[in-house]
C-alpha positions in Angstrom: 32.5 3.0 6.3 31.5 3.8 3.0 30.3 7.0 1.4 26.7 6.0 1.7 26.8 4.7 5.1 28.5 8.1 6.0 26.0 9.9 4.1 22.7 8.1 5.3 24.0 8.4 9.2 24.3 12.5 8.5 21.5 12.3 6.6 19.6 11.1 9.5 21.4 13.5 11.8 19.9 16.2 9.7 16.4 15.2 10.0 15.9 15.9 13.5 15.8 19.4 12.3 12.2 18.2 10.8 11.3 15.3 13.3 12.1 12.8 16.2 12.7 9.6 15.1 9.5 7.4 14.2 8.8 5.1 17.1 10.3 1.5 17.0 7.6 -0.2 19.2 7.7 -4.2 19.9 3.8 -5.3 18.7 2.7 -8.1 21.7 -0.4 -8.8 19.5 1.9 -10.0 16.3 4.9 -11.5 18.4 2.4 -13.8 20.3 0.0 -15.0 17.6 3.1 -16.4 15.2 6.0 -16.9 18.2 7.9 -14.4 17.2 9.8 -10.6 18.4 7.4 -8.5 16.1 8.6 -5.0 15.5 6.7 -2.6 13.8 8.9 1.0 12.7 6.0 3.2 12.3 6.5 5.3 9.5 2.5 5.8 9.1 3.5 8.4 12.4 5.7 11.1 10.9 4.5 14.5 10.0 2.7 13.8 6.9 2.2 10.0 7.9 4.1 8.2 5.7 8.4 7.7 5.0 8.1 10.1 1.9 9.2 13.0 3.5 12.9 11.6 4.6 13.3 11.0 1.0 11.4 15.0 -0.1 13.5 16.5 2.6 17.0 14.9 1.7 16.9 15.4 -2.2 15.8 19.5 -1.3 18.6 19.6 1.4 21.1 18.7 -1.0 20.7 20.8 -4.2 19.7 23.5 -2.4 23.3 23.3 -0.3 24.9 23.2 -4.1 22.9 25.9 -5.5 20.9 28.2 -2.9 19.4 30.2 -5.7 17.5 26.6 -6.9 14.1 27.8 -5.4 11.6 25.6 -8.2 11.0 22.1 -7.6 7.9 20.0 -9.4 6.6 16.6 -8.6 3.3 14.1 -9.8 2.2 12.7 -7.7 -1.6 11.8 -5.8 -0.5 11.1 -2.7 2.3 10.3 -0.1 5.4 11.8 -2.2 2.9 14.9 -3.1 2.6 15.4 0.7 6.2 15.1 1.6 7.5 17.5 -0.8 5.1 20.1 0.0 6.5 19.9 3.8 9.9 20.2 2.3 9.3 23.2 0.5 7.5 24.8 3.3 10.4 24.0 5.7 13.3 25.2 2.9 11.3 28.1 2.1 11.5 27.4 -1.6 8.8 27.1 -4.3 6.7 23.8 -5.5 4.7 23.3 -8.2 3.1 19.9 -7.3 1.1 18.1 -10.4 -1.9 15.8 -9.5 -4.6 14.1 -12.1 -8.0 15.6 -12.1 -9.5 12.4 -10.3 -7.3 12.6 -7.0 -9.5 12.7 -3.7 -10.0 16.0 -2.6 -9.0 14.6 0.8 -5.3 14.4 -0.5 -5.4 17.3 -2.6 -6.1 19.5 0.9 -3.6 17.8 3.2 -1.3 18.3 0.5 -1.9 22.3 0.6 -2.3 22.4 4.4 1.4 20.6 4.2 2.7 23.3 2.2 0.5 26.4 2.8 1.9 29.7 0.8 4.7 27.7 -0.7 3.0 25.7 -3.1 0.5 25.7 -6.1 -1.5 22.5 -7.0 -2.0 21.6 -10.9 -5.0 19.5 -11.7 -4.1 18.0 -14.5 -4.6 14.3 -16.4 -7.1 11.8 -15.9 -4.4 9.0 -15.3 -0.8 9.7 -13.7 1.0 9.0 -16.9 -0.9 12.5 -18.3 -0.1 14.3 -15.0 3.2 13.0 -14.7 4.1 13.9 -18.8 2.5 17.1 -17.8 4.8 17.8 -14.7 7.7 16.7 -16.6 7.4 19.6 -19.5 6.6 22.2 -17.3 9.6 21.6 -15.2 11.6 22.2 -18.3 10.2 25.1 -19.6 10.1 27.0 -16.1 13.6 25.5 -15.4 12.7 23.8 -12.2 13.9 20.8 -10.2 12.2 17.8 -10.7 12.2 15.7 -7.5 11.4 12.2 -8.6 9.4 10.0 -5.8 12.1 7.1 -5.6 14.6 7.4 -8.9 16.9 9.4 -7.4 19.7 9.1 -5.9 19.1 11.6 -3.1 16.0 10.2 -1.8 17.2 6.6 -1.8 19.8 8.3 0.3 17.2 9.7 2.9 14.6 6.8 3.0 17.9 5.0 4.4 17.5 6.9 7.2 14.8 4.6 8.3 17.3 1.7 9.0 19.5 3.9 10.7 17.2 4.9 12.8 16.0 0.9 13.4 19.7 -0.5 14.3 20.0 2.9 16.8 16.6 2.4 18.5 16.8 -1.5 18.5 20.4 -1.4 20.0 21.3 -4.2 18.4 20.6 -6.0 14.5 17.3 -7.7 14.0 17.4 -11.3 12.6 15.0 -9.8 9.6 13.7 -6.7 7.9 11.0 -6.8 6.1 10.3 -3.7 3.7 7.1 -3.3 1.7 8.3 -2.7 -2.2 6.8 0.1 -4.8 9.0 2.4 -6.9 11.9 1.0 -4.6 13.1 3.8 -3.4 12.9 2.4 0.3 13.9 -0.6 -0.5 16.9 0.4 -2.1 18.1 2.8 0.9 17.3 0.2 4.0 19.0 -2.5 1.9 22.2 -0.7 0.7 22.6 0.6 4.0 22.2 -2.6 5.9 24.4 -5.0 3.7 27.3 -2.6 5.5 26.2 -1.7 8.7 24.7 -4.8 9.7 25.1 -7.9 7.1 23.8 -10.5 9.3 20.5 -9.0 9.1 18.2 -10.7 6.3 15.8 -8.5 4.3 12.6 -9.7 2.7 10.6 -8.0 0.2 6.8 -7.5 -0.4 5.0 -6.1 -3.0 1.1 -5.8 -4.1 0.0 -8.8 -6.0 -1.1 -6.9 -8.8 1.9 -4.6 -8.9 5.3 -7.3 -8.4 7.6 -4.7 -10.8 10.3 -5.7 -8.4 9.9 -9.3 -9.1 9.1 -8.9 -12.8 12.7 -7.0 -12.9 14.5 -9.8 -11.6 13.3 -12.2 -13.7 14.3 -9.9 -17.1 17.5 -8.6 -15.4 16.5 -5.3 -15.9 13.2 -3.1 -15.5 10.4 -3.6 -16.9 6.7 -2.2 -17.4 4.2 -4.4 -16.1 1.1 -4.5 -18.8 -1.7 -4.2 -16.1 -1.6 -2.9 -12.8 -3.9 -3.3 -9.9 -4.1 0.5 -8.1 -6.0 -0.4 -4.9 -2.5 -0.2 -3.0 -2.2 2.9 -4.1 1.2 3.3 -2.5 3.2 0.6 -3.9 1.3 -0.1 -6.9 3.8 1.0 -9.6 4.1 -0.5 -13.3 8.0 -0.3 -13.1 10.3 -0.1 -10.9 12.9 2.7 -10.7 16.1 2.1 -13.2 18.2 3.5 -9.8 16.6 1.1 -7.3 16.7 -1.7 -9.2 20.7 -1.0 -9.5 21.1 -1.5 -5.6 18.3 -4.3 -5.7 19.3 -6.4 -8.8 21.4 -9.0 -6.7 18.2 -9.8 -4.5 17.2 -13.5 -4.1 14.0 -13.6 -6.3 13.3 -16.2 -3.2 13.4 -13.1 -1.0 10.6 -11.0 -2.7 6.9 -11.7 -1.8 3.5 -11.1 -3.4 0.8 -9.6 -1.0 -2.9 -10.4 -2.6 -5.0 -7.4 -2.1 -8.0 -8.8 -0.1 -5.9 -10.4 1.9 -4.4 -6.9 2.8 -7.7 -5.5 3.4 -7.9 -8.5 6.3 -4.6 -7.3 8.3 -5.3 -3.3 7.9 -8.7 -4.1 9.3 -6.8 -6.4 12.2 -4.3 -3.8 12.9 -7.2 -1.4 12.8 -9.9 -3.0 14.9 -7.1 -4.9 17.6 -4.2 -2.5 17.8 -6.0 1.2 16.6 -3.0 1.3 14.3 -4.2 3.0 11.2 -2.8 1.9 8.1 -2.9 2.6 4.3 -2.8 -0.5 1.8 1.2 0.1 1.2 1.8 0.7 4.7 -0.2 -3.0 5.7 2.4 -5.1 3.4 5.6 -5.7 5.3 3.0 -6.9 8.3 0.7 -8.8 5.8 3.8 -10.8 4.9 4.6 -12.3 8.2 2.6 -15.4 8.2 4.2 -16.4 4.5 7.6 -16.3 6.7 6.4 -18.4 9.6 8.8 -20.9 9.0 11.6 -18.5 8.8 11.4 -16.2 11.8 10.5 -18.5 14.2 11.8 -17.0 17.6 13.4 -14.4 16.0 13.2 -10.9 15.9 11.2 -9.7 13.0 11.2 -5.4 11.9 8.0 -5.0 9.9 8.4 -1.2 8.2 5.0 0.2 8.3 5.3 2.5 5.6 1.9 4.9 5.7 -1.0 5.7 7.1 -2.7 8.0 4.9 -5.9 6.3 4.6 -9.1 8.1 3.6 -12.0 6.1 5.8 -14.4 6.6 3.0 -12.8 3.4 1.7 -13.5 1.8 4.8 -16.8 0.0 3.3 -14.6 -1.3 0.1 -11.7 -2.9 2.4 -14.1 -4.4 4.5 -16.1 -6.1 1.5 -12.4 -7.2 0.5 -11.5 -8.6 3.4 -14.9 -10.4 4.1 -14.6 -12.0 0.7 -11.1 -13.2 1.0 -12.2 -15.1 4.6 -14.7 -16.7 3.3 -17.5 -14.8 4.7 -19.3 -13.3 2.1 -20.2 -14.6 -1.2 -22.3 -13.3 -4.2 -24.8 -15.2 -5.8 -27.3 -15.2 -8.6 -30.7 -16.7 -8.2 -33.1 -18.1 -10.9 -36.2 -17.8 -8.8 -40.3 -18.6 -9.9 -42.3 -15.4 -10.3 -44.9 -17.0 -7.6 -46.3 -16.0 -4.3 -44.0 -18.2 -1.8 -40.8 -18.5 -3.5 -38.9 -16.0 -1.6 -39.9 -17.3 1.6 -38.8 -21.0 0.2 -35.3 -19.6 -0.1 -35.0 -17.6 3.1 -35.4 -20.7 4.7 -32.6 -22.3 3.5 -30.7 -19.8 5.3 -28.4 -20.8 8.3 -28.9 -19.1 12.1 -25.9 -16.8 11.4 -26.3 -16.6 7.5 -27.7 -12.4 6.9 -28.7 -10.7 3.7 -26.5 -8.0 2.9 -27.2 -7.4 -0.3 -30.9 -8.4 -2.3 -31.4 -7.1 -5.9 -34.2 -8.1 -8.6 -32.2 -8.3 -12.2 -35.2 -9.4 -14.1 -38.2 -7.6 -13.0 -40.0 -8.1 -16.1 -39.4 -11.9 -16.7 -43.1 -13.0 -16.4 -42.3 -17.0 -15.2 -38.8 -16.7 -13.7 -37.1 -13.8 -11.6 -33.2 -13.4 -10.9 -32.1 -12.5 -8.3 -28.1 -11.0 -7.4 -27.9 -11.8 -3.1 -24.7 -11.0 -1.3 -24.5 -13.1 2.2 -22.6 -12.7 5.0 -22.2 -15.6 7.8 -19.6 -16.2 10.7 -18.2 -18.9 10.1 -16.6 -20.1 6.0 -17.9 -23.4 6.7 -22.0 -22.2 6.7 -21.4 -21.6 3.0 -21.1 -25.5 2.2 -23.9 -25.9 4.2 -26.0 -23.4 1.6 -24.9 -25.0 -1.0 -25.9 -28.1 -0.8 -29.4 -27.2 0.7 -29.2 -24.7 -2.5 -28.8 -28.2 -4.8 -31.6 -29.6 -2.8 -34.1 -27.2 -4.2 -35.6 -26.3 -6.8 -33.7 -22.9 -7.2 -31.0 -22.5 -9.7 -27.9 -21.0 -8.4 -25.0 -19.3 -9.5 -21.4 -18.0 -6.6 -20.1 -15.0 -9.0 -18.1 -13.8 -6.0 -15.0 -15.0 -8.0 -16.2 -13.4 -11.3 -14.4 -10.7 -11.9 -16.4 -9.4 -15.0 -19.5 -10.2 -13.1 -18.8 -8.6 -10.4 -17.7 -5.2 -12.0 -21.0 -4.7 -13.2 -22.9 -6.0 -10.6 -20.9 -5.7 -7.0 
């Protein structure tokens, strides 16, 4: 075996000082709507609900086994990595100085010092990560610390491999596929190294956000690079550029092999996995699932490990991801209304409304227009099809119409 095979398998041995292995459970609800053996490795159920902490715990194990007397480690970070670390140190007995920018929820910025209690201090700092993370950086040189980096490091690639040893131990035997959600790589990089040795026949797809594909944007330059614009909603995954040590362990990766997850249409399966399995999931930790139906042709009767990641999701974005999801179905649109200032009108247009079409949204733009009144409506119906039906009994009026659902300028201002 090589030297990281040996080193993930101890690696994992060592973590059972911190916590059981993460359940491998078969999902009947997933294998029987595509025909296929659907298992879900629950990260989103270790301590601080996400695979962070194998990675946290592994890099701290290790230096502190070189140098005992290295007590300081420093992080940015808003979220899972924040969390994981602070367990680490609180477990090792050591020091953290854990950066976060001013905006972060205070949600995360309290399970973050629960995680690490008397160990820790928490720096607000920076209205975007960049600041916090430049912020982090010089600290940690002038107060000679350890910065532990979320996923370019050797040392945590090394422990989020732990996850696939843990999958071909539980499973017994090698799944046909794994299929690993994709953000600074870190995860990616460990299940994949260690799985092109210990079990080869095992194919590995990839998925990232839509709005945040710095894997796939690395393969096509060969190397890194920083994506221009990035689209935060998954919070977890969404990173402008993927790690330079990742990418060396991913570089040879079939660009065919790497998929884009849209964001609304993540909102639809965390809601599904939410309201049908009471599985809780954060936008990163919905994306290996999200993926499956994009590989229905390939894993037909096979058996399929999905890697949910996390499940630190703050239910006061529970209104947004349902709004997402809603949209990308089909069932609910955004329009704008050009309606007649005149006693009547409204009562014109609610009756072009359908038996399952509802009003969730009503809003005068214009109040002051003295002839003509718009009007911004947000509907909601059953059924996708109900919204043709609008339409055309829309163009059969005498009300001028506008669908801004697609919009996106629009419907920053507006929605």
């Amino acid at each position: 075996m090589t030297d990281f095979r040996n080193a993930a398998e101890a690696t994992t041995r060592a973590l059972r000082d911190v916590f059981p292995p993460t359940p491998l459970q078969r999902n009947d609800h997933l294998s029987a709507r595509l025909g296929v053996d659907v298992w879900l490795k629950r990260e989103d159920l270790t301590p601080v609900r996400s695979y962070k902490l194998r990675g946290a715990f592994t890099a701290m194990r290790r230096i502190l086994a070189e140098d005992p007397s290295h007590g300081h480690f420093v992080c940015a970070s808003a979220g899972n990595h924040a969390q994981g670390m602070a367990y680490a140190c609180r477990h090792f007995g050591v020091r953290g100085t854990i950066f976060m920018p001013v905006t972060t929820p205070q949600q995360k910025i309290d399970k973050t010092r629960i995680f690490g209690g008397d160990c820790i201090e928490i720096r607000l700092t920076g209205d975007y990560f960049d600041q916090t993370l430049a912020a982090a950086q010089a600290f940690c040189a002038e107060a000679g610390a350890h910065f532990l980096s979320p996923f370019d490091d050797p040392d945590v690639i090394e422990g989020q491999a732990s996850v696939a040893v843990e999958i071909l131990e539980q499973l017994g035997r090698a799944p046909d596929m794994v299929v690993v959600p994709v953000g600074g790589g870190g995860l990616a990089a460990g299940v994949t190294t260690y799985l092109r040795e210990a079990a080869p026949q095992t194919a590995l797809r990839y998925v990232e956000p839509a709005g945040g594909a710095s894997l796939a944007a690395a393969l096509r330059a060969g190397q890194p690079v920083t994506l221009p614009r990035v689209n935060s909603f998954v919070d977890g995954a969404a990173v402008a550029r993927i790690g330079d040590r990742p990418f060396e362990r991913l570089r040879h990766v079939d660009p065919a092999h790497v998929l884009a997850a849209p964001e609304d249409r993540i909102c639809v399966t965390m809601l599904d996995m939410l309201n049908v399995e009471g599985i809780v999931l954060e936008p990163a930790g919905a994306l290996a699932v999200d993926a499956l139906p994009d590989l229905a042709s390939q894993i037909a009767g096979k058996t399929v490990v999905c890697v949910t990641s996390g499940g630190n999701f703050d239910f006061e974005r529970l209104p947004e991801v349902k709004e997402r999801a809603q949209r990308y179905s089909g069932l609910k649109k955004y329009f704008i209304l050009r309606m007649p200032q005149r006693p009547g009108a409204l009562r014109e247009f609610l009756n072009l409304l359908g038996p399952d079409d509802d009003i969730a949204r009503f809003e005068y733009l214009k109040k002051s227009a003295r002839n003509f009144g718009s009007v911004l409506i947000g509907i909601e119906t059953k059924d996708p099809a109900n919204f043709d039906a609008l339409r055309q009994r829309l163009d059969e009026s005498a009300i001028a119409w506008r669908d801004i659902t697609e919009d996106e300028t629009l419907a920053e201002f507006l929605i």
